[in-house]
MIKOLNU-192612 format. One record per residue (C-alpha): residue in three letters; x, y, z. Coordinates in steps of 0.25 Angstrom, whole numbers, plus 5000, padded with zeros to 4 digits. Layout:
! residues N
AlaXYZ;...
! end
This chain:
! residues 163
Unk500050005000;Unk500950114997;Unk500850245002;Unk500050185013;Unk501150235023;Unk501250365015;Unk499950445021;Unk499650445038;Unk498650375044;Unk497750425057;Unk497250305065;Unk496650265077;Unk498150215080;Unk498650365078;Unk497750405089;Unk498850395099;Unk499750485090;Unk499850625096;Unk499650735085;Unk500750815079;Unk499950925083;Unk499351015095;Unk500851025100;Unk501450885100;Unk502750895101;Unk503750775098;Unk504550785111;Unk505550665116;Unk505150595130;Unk506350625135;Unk506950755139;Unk507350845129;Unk508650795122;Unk508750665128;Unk509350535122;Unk509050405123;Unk508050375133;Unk506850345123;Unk506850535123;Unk506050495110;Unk505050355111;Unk503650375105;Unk502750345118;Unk502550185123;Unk501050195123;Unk501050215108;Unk500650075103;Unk501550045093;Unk500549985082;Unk499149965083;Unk498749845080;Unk497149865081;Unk497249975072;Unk498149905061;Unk497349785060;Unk495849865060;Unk496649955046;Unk497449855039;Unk496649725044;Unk497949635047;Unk499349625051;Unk499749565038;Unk499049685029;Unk499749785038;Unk501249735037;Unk501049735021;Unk501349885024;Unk502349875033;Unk503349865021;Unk502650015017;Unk502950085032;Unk504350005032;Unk504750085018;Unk504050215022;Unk504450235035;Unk505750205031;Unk505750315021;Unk505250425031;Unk506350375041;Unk507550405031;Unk506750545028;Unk506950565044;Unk508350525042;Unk508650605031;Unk507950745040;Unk508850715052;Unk509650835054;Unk508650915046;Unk507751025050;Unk506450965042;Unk505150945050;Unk504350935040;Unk505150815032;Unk505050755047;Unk503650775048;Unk503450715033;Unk504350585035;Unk503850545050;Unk502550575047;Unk502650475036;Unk503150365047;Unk501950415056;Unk500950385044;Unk501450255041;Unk501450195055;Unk500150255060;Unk499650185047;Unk500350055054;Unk499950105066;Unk501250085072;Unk500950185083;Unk502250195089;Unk503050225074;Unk501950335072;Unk502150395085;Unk503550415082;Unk503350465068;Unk502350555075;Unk503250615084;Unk504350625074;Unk503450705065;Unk503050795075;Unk504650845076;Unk504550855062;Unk503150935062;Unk503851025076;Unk505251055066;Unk504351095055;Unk503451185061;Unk504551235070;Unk504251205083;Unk505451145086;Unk506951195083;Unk507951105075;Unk508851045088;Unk507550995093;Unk506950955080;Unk508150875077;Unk508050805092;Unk506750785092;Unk506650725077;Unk507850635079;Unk507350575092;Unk505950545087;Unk506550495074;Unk507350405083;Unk506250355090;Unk505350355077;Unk506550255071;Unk506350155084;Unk504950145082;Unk505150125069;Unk506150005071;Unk504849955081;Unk503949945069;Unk504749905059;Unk505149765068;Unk503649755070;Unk503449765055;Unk504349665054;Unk503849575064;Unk502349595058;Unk502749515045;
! end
């Protein structure tokens, strides 16, 4: 199903993603400018997929990881586009490529890789509308791109452990 991955779905499973807006800030656990520590770990009581959900819009397991091949090619696209931004000033091509990530796991719904996304994208959103300079820009986007990264990995061993 291609471009499946392309456009973001809203779902019941989204219902546990905080907006982007009414001053939702993506800010680290941790204090400010720690390391280590889990500063940046989307929250434990995110589910990470939604299982109910998934089997009421694709019907089985086996239907949903026909399109795991999609996400895997996608999402990996839009990591190497956050790659390429690091070091950049660009919050509207951090925005674009995390939002894409976001998209494709709520359609999953692989809450945990959304949340992530989420919060990456709202750096991207807060360094394109400039409410955040460039040293915390660059802190914030590389720790929630860390984190997004790990969640990631998580889904991908699942993927793979789905068929």
């Amino acid at each position: 199903m291609p471009g499946f991955f392309k456009r973001s779905a809203k779902s019941s499973s989204d219902e546990g993603l905080a907006e982007s807006k009414g001053g939702d800030r993506a800010e680290s656990k941790g204090s400010k400018g720690s390391k280590g520590g889990g500063a940046f770990e989307v929250s434990a009581d995110i589910m990470f997929f939604d299982e109910e959900d998934a089997l009421d819009m694709f019907g089985d397991m086996e239907f949903l990881s026909e399109l795991f091949p999609d996400m895997v090619q996608e999402t990996t696209e839009s990591l190497r586009q956050i790659s390429d931004l690091r070091g950049q000033f660009d919050g509207a091509a951090l925005k674009a490529a995390a939002h894409a990530i976001k998209g494709a796991a709520l359609n999953l719904r692989l809450n945990k890789l959304a949340e992530a996304a989420r919060l990456l994208e709202l750096v991207g959103i807060q360094g394109r509308d400039g409410d955040i300079d460039e040293d915390e820009y660059h802190e914030q986007a590389r720790g929630w791109e860390d984190a997004l990264r790990a969640e990631w990995a998580t889904a991908e061993r699942w993927m793979d452990e789905q068929g």
